[in-house]
N, C-alpha and C positions, 0 to 999 in steps of 0.2 A: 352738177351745178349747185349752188344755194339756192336755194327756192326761199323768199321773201314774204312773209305774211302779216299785216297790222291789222287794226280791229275795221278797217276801210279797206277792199281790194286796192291793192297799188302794183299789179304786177309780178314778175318774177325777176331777179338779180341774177348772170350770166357769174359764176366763178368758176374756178377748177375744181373744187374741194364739192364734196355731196353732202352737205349740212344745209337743213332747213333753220331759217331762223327767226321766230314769229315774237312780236314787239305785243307786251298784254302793257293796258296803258294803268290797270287797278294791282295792287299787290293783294287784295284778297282774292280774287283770280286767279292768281302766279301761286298761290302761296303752297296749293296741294301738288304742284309738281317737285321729284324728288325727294319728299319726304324722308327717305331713307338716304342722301345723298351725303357723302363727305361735303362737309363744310367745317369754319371755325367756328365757335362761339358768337363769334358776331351777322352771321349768318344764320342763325336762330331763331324759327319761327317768333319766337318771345320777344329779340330783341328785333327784327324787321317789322312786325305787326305793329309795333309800339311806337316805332320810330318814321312810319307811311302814316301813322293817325298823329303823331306828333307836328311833324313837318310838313303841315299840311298847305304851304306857302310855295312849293314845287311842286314841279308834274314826275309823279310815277313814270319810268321806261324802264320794264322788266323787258329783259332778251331772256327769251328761251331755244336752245338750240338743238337740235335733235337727227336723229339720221332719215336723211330723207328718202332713204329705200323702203329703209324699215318702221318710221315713225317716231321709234324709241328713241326718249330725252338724252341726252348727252349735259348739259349744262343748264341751270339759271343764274343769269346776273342781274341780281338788284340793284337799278340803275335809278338816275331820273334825268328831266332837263332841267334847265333854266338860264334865266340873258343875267352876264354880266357888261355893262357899258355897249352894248349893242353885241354880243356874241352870245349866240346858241351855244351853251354848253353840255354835255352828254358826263357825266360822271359816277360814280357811286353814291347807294343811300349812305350816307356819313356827315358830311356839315361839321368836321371835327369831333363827333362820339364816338368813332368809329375808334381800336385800337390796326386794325388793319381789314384789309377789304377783298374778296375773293367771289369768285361764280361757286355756286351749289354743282358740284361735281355727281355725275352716276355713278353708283358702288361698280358695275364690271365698264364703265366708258375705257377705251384704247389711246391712252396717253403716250404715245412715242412720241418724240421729235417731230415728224409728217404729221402726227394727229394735230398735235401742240400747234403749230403753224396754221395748219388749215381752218382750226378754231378762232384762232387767232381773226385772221383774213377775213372768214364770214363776217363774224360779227363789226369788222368795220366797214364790209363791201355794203353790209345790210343796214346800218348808220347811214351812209354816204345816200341811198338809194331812198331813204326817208323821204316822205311830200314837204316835214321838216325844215328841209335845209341846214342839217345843223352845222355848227361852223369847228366846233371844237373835241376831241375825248379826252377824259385826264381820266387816268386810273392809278390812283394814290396808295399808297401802304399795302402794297401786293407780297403777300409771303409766297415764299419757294412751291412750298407745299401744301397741300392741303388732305388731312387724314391721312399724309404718310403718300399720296397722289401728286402728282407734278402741277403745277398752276400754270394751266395752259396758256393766260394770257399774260405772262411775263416774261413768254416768248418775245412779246411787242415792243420790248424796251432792254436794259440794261440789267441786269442781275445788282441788288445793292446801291439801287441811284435815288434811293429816297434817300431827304434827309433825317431821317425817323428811321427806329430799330426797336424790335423788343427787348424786352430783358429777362432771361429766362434762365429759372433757378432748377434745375433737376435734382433727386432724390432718392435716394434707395428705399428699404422701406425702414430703416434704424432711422427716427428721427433724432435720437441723442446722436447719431455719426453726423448727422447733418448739423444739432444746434456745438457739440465740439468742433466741423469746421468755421463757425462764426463768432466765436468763446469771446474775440477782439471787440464786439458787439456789447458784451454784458447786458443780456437780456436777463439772464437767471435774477442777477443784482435790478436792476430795472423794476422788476416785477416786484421782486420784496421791497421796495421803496412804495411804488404801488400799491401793496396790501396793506401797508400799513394804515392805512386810509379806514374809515368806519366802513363797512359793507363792499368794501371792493371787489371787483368780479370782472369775467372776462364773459361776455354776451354773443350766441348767435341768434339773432332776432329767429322767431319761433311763429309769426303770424304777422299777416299782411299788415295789421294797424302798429304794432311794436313795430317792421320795418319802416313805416311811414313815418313815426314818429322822431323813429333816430334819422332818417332822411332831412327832417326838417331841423334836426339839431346841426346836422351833416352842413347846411344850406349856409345856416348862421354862424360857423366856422371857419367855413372854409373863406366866406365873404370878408368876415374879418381880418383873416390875415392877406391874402389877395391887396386890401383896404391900406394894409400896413406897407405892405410889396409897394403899394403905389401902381398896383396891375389893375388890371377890368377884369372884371368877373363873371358869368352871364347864367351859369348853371344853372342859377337859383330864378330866373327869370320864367314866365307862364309855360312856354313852352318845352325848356329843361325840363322842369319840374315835370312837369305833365308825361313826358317819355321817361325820366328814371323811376316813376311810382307805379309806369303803367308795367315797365321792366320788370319791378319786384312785384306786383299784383299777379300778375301772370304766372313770374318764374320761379317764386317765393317757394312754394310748395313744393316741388321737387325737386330742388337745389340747386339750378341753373343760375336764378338770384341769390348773392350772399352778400347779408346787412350782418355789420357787427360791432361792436364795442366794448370799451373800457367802462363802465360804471361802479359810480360809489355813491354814499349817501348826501355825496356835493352836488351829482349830476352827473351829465355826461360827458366825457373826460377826451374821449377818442373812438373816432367811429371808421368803417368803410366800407364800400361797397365793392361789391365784386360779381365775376359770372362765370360758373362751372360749365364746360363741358367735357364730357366723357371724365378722363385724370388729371382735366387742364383745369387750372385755376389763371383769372386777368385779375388784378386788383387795377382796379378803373377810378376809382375816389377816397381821400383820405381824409381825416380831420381831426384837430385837436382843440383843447380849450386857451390854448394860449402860453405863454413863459411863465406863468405861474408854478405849471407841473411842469417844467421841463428837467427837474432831478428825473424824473419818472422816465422821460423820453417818450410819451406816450404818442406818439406817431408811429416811431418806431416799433412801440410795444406790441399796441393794436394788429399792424400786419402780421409780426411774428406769433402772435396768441392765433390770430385764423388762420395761417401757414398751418401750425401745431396742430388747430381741430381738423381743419380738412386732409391733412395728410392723414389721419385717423380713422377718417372715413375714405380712405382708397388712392386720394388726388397726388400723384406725385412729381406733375409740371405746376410751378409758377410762373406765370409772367409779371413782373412787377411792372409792366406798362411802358407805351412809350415813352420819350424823354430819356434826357443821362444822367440824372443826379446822383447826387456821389453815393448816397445811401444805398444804393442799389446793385454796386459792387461790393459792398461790404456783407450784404448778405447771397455775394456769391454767383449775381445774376454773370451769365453769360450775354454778349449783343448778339439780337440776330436779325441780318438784313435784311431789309423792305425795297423794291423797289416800286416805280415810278413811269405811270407810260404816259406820253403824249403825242397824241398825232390830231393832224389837220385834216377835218373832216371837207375842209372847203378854203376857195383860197382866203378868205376871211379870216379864218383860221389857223394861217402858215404860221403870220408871227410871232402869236402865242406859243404855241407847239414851240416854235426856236428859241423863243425866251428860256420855255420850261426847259429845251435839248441842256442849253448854255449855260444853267442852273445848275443841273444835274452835273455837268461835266467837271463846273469850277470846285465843285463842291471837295476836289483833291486837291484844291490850292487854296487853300485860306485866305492868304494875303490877297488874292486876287480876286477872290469872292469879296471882300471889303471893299473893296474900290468899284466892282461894278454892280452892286448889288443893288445901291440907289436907285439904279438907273433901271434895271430890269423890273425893279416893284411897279413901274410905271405898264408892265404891259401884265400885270398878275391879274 
């Protein structure tokens, strides 16, 4: 059976499956289980500590799942709640910083098919069975895998039914075979336009205050062209700010956080933010000073200069992030699929769930997604 546990006795949950599943409602609590567990990058002690003290306007729901014979952890998923329009909602920690979202997997857990399902089932039988009530689950930007491990809770949905993808650049270890696949690029040329500049240089912030500073350069960049787009922009706002400094205070020092830039004796030209782990590089933020430099390309320049350094130091995955801009098959990205779960925790909850089903599905008809799209944002 699933045996049921919250920080209040509330019983025990009748399933098939032998997984215990205990809801901690603080993530510095949760935070020492698995330590050594396959996760991605955003799954990160650095970047979940940061982002539970950040977003401190929801409620923490860490599931932790585990074998109930034996004790031993099996999964944590960093969750939380919160009401939109009257609906309980059960989601992942993300709010949009997220580039994708997955449970902290155990290095020997049993991921077959049967396991995958069974995981799956607890943790929404043990949802459903909350004093809660909650009405909704979304679990957004779910990758296949995780360390090379199956993501058991994408068993729950469709393979590839987010509207979101990575983009991922792979590498051998010759980087000249990698910058001669991209030659159509003209970075070599880019850069000597670049130097020509008094003091030009390519920058890996080296200390939590230099990353802070280009941060705040980062803020005032990116605001301004956003400003230009005629888009909203919110990065730079108390809270952003507050989680991307607490990211690089933390992760600065060992390389998980990478702040970097274009600098010359004008200022700073091009900056971004990124997060290593293990050989994986995400670039998550970018920034430039404007059409001024754009002989330079320095948008462009900047990712490719920290591509360059980090593959030097061992990294041979990029992710250049979600989104599809065209720049990012130029340097070769590959898409890779994210899916998308929704299920109805409550009948409260059905409609939602069928919006997001009906979402998902159009999303291979274009034309048809236009026309009913209006209408669907009504139940988001």
């Amino acid at each position: 059976m699933t045996f049921l546990s919250v920080d209040q006795p509330d019983g025990l949950v009748s399933s098939t499956s032998a997984i215990a599943v205990d809801f901690v409602r603080d993530w510095q609590r949760a935070a020492s289980r698995l330590n050594a567990g396959h996760r991605t990058a955003f799954q990160h002690g650095y970047w979940l500590g940061a982002w539970y003290e950040a977003f401190d306007d929801v409620a923490p729901l860490i599931a932790v799942l585990s074998d109930a014979e034996t004790g031993k952890d099996i999964a944590v998923v960093p969750m939380i709640s919160h009401v939109r329009r009257g609906i309980r909602i059960v989601e992942f920690a993300d709010l949009g910083v997220s580039d994708n979202n997955a449970p902290i997997l155990a290095l020997d857990a049993v991921l077959d098919a049967e396991s995958t399902e069974a995981i799956g089932r607890a943790l929404v039988d043990a949802l459903r069975a909350l004093p809660d009530r909650f009405d909704l689950l979304r679990l957004k930007k779910m990758p296949a895998q995780i360390g090379g491990k199956p993501n058991p809770l994408v068993s729950l949905g469709r393979v590839g039914s987010s509207s979101l993808n990575g983009n991922l650049v792979l590498m051998g270890d010759s980087y000249e075979d990698y910058q001669a696949s991209i030659k159509r690029m003209q970075m070599p040329r880019a850069w000597r336009v670049f130097d020509r500049h008094a003091g030009a240089r390519f920058e890996l912030a080296a200390d939590v205050a230099r990353a802070r500073e280009l941060l705040d350069v980062m803020d005032v960049q990116q605001q301004a062209r956003m400003r230009k787009l005629g888009s909203r922009f919110v990065l730079n706002d108390e809270t952003h700010a507050r989680f991307y400094r607490e990211v690089a205070r933390q992760g600065l020092a060992d390389g998980y956080a990478v702040v970097s830039a274009l600098v010359c004796d004008e200022g700073v030209v091009a900056t971004t933010l990124g997060v290593r782990h293990d050989a994986t590089y995400i670039l998550l933020r970018i920034s430039h000073a404007g059409d001024t430099w754009s002989r330079c390309s320095p948008g462009l320049l900047v990712a490719e200069r920290t591509m360059a350094a980090l593959h030097a130091q061992g990294v041979r995955r990029f992710d250049l992030s979600i989104g599809n801009l065209d720049y990012k098959r130029r340097f070769g990205a590959e898409r890779v699929p994210l899916t998308d779960v929704s299920i109805a925790l409550s009948w409260r909850g059905t409609p939602y769930a069928w919006r997001d089903h009906v979402a998902q599905g159009m999303r291979r008809y274009p034309r048809l997604a236009a026309v009913a799209t209006p209408a669907l944002r009504k139940l988001r």
